[in-house]
N, CA, C and O atoms as CSV, one atom per row, in Angstrom:
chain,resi,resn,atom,element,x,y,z
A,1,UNK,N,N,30.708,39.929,1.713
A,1,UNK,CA,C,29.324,40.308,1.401
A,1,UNK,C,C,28.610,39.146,0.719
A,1,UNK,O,O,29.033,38.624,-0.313
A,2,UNK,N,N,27.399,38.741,1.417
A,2,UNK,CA,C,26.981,38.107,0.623
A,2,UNK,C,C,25.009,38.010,0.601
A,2,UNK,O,O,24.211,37.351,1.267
A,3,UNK,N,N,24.881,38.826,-0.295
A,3,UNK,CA,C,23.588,39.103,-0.992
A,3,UNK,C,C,23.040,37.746,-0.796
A,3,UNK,O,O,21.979,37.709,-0.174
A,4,UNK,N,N,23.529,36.641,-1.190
A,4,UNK,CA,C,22.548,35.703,-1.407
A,4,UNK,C,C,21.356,35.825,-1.168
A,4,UNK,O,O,20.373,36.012,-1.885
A,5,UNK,N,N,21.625,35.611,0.744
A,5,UNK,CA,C,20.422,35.215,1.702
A,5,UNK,C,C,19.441,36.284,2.015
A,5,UNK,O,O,18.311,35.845,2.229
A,6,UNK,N,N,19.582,37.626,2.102
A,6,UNK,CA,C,18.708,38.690,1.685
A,6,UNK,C,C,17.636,38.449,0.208
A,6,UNK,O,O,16.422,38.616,0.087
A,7,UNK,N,N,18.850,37.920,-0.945
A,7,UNK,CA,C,17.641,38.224,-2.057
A,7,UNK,C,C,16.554,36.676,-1.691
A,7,UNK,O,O,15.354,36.481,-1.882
A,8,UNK,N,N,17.402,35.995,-1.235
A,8,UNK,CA,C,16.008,34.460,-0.951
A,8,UNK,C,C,15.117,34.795,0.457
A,8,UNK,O,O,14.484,33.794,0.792
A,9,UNK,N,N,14.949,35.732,1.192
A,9,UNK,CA,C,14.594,36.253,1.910
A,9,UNK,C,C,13.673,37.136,1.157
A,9,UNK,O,O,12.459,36.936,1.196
A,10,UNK,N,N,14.208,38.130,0.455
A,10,UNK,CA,C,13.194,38.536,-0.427
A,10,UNK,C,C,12.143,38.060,-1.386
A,10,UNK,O,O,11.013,38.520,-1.546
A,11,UNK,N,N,12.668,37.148,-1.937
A,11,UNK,CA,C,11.478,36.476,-2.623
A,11,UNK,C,C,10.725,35.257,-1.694
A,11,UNK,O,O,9.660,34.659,-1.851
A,12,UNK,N,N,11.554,35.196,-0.883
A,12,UNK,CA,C,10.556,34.165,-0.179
A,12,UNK,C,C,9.052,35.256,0.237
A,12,UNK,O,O,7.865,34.988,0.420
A,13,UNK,N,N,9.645,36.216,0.254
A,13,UNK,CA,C,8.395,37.299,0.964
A,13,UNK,C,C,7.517,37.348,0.091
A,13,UNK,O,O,6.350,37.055,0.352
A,14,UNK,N,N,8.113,37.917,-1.704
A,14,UNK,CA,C,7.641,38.296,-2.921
A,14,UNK,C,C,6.689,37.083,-3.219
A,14,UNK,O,O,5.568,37.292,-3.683
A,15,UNK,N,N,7.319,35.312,-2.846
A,15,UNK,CA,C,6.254,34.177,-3.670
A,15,UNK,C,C,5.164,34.225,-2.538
A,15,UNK,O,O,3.970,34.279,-2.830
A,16,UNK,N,N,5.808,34.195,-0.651
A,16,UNK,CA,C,4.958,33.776,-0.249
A,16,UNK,C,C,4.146,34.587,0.570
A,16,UNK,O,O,3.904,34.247,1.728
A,17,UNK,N,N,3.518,36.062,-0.126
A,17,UNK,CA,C,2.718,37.030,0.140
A,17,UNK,C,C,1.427,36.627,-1.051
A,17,UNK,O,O,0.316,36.884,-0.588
A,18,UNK,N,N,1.406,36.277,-1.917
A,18,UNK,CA,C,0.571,35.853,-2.818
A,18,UNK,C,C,-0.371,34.866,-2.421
A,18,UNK,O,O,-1.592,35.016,-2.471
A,19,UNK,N,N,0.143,33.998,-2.083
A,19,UNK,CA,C,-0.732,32.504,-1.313
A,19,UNK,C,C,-1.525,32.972,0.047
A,19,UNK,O,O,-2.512,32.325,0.396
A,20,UNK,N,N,-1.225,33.742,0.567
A,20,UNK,CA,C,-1.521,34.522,1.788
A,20,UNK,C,C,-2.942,35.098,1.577
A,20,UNK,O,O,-3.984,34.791,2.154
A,21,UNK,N,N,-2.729,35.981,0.637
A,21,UNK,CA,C,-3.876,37.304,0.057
A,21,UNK,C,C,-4.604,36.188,-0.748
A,21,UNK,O,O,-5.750,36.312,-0.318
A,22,UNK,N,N,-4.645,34.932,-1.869
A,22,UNK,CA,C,-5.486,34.080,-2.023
A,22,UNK,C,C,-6.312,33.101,-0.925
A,22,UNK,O,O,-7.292,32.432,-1.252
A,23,UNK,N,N,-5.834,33.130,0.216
A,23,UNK,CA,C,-5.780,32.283,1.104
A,23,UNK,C,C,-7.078,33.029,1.957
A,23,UNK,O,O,-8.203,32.586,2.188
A,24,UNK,N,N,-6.575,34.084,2.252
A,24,UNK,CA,C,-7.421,35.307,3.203
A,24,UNK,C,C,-8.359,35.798,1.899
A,24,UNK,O,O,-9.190,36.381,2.595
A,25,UNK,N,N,-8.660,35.923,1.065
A,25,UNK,CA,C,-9.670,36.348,0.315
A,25,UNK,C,C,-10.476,35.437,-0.504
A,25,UNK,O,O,-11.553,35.879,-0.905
A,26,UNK,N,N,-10.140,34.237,-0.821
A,26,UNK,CA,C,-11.262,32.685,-1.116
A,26,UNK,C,C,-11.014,31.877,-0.329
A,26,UNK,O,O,-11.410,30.787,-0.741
A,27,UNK,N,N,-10.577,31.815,0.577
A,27,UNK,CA,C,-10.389,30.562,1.720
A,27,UNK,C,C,-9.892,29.266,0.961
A,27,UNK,O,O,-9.685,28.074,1.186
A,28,UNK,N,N,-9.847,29.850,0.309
A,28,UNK,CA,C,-9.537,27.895,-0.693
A,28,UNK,C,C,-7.865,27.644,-0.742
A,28,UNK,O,O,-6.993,28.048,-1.511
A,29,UNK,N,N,-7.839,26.428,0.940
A,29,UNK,CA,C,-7.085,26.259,1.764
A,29,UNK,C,C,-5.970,25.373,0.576
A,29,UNK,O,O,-4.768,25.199,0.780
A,30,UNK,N,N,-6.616,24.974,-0.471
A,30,UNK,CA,C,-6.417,23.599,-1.702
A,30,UNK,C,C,-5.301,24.406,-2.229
A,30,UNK,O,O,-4.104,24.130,-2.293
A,31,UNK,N,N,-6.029,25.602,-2.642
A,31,UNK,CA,C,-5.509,26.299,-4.233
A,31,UNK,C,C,-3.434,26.717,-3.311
A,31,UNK,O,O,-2.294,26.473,-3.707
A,32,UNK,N,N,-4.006,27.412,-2.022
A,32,UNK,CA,C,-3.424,28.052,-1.375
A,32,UNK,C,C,-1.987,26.866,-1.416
A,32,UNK,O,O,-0.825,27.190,-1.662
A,33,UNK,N,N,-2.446,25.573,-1.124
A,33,UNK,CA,C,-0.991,24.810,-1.029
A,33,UNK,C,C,-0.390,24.592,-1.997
A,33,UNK,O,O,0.807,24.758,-2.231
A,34,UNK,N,N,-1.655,23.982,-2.974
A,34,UNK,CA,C,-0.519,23.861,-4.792
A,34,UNK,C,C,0.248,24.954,-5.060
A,34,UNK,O,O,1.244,24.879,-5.780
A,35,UNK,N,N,-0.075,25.831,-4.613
A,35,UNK,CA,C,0.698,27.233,-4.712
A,35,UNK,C,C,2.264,27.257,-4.148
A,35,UNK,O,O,3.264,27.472,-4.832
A,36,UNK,N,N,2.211,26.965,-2.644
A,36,UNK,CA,C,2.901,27.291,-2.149
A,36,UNK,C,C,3.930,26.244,-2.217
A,36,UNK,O,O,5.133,26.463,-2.077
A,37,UNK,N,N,3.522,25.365,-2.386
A,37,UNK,CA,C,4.225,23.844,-2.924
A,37,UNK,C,C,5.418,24.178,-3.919
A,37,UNK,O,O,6.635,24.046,-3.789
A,38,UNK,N,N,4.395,24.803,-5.274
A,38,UNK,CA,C,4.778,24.936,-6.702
A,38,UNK,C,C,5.836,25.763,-6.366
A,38,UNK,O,O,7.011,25.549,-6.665
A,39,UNK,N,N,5.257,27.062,-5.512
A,39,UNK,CA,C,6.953,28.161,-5.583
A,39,UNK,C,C,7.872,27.441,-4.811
A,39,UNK,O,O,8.964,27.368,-5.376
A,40,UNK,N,N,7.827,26.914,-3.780
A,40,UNK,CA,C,8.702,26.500,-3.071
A,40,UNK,C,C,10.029,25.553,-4.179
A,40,UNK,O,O,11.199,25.806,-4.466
A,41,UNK,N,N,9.273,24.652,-4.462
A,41,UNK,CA,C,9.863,23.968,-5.543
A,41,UNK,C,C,10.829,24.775,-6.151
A,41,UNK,O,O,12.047,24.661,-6.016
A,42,UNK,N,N,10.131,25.730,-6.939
A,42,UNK,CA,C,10.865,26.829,-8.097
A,42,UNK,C,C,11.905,27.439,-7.462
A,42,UNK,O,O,13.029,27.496,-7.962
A,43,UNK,N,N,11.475,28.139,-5.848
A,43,UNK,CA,C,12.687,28.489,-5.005
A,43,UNK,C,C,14.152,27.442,-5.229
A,43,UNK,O,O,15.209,27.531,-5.855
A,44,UNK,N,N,13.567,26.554,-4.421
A,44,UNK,CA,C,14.440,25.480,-4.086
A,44,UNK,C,C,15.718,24.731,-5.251
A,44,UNK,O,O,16.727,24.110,-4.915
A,45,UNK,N,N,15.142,25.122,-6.968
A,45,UNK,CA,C,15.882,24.751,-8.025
A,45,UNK,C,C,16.397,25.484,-8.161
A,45,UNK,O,O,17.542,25.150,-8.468
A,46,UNK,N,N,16.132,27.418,-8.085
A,46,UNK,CA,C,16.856,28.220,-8.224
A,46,UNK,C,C,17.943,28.255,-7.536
A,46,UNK,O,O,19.023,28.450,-8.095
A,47,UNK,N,N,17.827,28.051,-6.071
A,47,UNK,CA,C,19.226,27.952,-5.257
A,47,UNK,C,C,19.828,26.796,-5.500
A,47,UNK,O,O,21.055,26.862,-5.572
A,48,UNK,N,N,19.194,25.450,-5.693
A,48,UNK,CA,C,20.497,24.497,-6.458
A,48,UNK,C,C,21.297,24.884,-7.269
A,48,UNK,O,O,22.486,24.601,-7.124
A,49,UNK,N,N,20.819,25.698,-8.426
A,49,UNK,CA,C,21.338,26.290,-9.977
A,49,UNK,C,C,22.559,27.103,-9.753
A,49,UNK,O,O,23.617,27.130,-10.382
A,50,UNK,N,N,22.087,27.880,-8.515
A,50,UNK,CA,C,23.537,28.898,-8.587
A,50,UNK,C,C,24.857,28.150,-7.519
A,50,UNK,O,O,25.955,28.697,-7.422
């Protein structure tokens, strides 16, 4: 069994549903990448960590 890839599946959904709904409701294509940049990042250290 291994949960891992479900729960990074899940939050990939959880960070990158946010940037989406900013994206589609101010168009501000800018804000939308620092965003998606920033979580990605945060993703990406979390799965180094474990």
């Amino acid at each position: 069994m291994k949960p891992s890839k479900n729960l990074m599946r899940i939050m990939v959904i959880l960070f990158g549903a946010p940037p989406l709904l900013y994206h589609l409701y101010f168009g501000n294509w800018l804000l939308t990448a620092v965003v998606t940049v920033s979580l990605g990042m945060m993703l990406v250290l979390i799965g180094f960590k474990k």
